[in-house]
N, C-alpha and C positions, 0 to 999 in steps of 0.2 A: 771802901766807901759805899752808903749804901747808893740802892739805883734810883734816879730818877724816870721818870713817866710820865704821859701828857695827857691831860684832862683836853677833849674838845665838846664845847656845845655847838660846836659850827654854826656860827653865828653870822648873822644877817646884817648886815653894814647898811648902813641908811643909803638911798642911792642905789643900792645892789639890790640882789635875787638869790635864791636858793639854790637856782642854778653854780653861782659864782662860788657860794658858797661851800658848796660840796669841792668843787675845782680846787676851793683853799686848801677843804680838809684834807684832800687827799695829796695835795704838795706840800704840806705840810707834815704829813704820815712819812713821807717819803724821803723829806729830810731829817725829819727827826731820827728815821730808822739809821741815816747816815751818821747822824751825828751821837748815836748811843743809847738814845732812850730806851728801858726797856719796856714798854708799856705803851697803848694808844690806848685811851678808853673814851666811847662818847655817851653820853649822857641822855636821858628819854623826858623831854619835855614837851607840852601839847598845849597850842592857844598862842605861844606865846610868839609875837612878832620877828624878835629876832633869834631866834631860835631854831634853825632848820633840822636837827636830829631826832624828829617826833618818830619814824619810822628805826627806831635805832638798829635793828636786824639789818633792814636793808642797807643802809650807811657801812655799819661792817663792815658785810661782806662787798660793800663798795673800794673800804681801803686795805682790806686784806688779798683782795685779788689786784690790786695797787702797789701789794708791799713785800717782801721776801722773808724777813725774820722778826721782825717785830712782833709782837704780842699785841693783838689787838681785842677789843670787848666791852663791856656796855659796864659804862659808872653812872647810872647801872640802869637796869629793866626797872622800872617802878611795877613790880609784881600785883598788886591788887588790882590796877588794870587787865590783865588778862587772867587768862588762864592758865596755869601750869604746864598742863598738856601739851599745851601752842607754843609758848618758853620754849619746853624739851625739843620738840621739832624743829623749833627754827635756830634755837644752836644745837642741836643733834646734826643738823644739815649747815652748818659753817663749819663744825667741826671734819664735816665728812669731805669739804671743799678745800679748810686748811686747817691739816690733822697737825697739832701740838701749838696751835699759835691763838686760841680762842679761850677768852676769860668771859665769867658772867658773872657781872656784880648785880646785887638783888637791895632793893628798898623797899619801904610800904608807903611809902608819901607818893600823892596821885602825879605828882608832878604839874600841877596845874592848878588854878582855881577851882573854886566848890562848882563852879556852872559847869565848868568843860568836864571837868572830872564826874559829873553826873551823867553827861553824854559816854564816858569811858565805859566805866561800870555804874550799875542805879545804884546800889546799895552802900554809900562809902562807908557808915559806919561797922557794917558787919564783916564788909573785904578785907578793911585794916585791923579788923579783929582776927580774921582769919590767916594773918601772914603766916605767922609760924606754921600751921599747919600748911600752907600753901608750899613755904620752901620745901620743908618734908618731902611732900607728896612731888613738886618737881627731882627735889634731886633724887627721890627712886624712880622713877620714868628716866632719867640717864644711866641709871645702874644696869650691873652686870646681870644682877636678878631680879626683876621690877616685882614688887608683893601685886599689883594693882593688875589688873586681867586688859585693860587697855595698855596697848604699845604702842610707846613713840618709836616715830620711822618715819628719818632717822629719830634717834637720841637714846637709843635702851646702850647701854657701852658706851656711852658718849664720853670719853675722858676730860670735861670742862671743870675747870675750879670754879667753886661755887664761894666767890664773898658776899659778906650781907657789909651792909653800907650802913651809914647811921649818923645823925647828929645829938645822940641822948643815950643815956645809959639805957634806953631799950633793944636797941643794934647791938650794944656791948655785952650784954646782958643772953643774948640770941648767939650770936657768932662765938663768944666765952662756951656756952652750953654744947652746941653743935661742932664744937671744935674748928672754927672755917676763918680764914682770913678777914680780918677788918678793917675797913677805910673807911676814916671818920672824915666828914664833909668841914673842915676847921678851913676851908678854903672863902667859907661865906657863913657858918655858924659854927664859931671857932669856942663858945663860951664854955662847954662842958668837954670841952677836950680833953684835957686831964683826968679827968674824975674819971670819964669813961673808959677810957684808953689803962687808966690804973684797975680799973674794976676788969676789964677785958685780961690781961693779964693775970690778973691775981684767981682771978675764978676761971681759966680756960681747960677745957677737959682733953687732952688728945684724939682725934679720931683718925678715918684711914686718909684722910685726906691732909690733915696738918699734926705734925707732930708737935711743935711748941708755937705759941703765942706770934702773930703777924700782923702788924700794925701797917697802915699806909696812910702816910695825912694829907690831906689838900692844900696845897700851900699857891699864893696868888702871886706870879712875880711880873714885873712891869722893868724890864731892863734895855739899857738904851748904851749910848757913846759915852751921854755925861748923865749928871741927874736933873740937868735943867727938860732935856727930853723924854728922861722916863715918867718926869710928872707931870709935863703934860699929856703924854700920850693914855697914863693912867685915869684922867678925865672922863674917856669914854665908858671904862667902869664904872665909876662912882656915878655918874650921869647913867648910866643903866641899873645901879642897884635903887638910886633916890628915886628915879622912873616907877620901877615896879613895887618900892614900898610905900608909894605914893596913892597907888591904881593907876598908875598910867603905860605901863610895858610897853617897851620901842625897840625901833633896830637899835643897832649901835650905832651911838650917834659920833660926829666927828669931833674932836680935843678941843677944849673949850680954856685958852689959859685966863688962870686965873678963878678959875670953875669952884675952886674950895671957898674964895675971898667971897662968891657973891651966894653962900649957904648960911640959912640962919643956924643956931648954935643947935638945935633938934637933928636936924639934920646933917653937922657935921659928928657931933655926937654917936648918930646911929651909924655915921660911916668908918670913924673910931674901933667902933665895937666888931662892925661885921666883916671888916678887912683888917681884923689886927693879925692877921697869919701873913704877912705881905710884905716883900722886898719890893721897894720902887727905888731905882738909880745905875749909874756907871758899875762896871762890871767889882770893881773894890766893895762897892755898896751892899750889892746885892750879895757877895761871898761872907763878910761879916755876917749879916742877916740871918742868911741860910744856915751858916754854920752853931752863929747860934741857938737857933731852931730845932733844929739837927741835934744839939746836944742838949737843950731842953728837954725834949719831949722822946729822945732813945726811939724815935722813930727807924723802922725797917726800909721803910722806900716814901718818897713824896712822888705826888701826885700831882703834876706844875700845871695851875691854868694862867694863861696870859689874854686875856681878852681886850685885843687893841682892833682898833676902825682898821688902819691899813697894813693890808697884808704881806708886803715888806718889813714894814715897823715888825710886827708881829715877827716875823721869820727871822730878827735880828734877835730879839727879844729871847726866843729857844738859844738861837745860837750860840749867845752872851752868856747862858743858864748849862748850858753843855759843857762852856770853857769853865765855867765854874766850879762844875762837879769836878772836870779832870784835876783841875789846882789844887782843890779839897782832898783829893785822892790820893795826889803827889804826895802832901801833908802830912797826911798818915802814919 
């Protein structure tokens, strides 16, 4: 069976703090590591209300000195915000903290709106022009022989896997060329999955780091006791994606039933399209789904986010999705 993994944005609960928040992500790293995940990954978003992983280095190495074997790492740096150099050192220096357990996923989307992302870096159109050369030139600054007369320190030997992330055959297209693992964001822009994911495949070139073709998808699961509670509790997503493609970004709000009934047809429409990767229901529910998914798409590993208000629900929600995997496995 392939592995599953956990997407976190360590997310902000209406009500809460960032404080709390971090508190979740890291009891939640903690069970997942118990319950089999192989993968923690948090995600780098800036501006946004409910969102507390904007410092995503720091979060890290917050749940890897939290966690014993789990795989932990950023889905992912949005790279055009910084600087490559500063990437290499600050996982050159996770990796030196927890040697074999540190992934870095890499994108070129600012992570944020045009205003904030101006405060990031000034120049967005020239930065996201400059990705590929950016990944390049970080992952020699981890290398054994860096070409480049500045050294990272840490990060020159830094043994991190380097994925590029993507929602468009431009990630496919990048990660195919450079030979590097891909995980396509089909968790919230699911549309070009396929195409991508076929073109990533069909054109991947071998390098030292990946011998054939790695796909990992983002998949959304909302799993609960029955399905009357995974759909409600799935609310608070949909109430946070309508939020932000609205202009309005909020914490997570609390489960609104009946929250679909009171959306005009626009609106349910676009929630249609941007969560069609998504199991909501009782553990039978969510194993169909998955399973189907799974053999649709010849995915290598999913990437599970579950974005619920309470952080009970939420910790039922993995646990429900663990028992899953094993049943699937049994199957085999």
């Amino acid at each position: 069976m392939i592995p599953f993994s956990i997407l976190d944005l360590a997310p902000i609960a209406e009500g809460s703090n960032a404080s709390q928040s971090f508190k979740n992500t890291l009891d939640l790293a903690q069970h997942g590591e118990r319950w089999g995940y192989n993968r923690y990954w948090l995600a780098e978003h800036h501006g946004m209300p409910g969102i507390a992983s904007a410092a995503t280095a720091v979060v890290i190495a917050h749940v890897a000195a939290g966690t014993k074997t789990i795989r932990v790492g950023a889905g992912g740096v949005m790279l055009p915000n910084h600087s490559p150099l500063v990437i290499a050192e600050q996982f050159g220096t996770l990796e030196a903290l927890h040697p074999g357990r540190i992934d870095l996923g890499l994108g070129r989307a600012p992570g944020s709106d045009q205003t904030t992302a101006r405060a990031l870096r000034r120049d967005l159109q020239s930065d996201a022009e400059q990705f590929p050369q950016d990944v390049l030139e970080l992952i020699d600054y981890m290398s054994d022989e860096p070409r480049q007369r500045v050294l990272a320190v840490p990060g020159k030997g830094a043994k991190v896997p380097v994925w590029i992330l993507g929602s468009s055959l431009f990630g496919a297209q990048l990660a195919a060329h450079l030979g590097l693992p891909y995980a396509f964001a089909s968790h919230f822009a699911p549309q070009m999955m396929l195409q991508a994911v076929a073109y990533y495949r069909e054109h991947f070139k071998p390098s030292k780091q990946l011998a054939k073709p790695y796909v990992m998808l983002g998949f959304n699961v909302f799993a609960a006791d029955t399905d009357a509670q995974a759909h409600l509790r799935a609310t608070s997503m949909q109430q946070a994606f309508v939020n932000l493609r609205t202009g309005r970004p909020s914490r997570l709000q609390a489960p609104v039933p009946g929250y679909l009934e009171q959306l005009g047809p626009q609106e349910r429409a676009m929630l249609d399209s941007v969560l069609s990767c998504t199991a909501i229901g009782a553990p039978d529910t969510v194993k169909a789904k998955m399973a189907a998914f799974i053999a649709e798409t010849g995915a290598d590993e999913l990437m599970i986010t579950s974005q619920i208000f309470d952080h009970q629900h939420r910790l039922r929600s993995y646990e429900i999705t663990a028992q899953v995997h094993a049943e699937l496995a049994q199957q085999q």
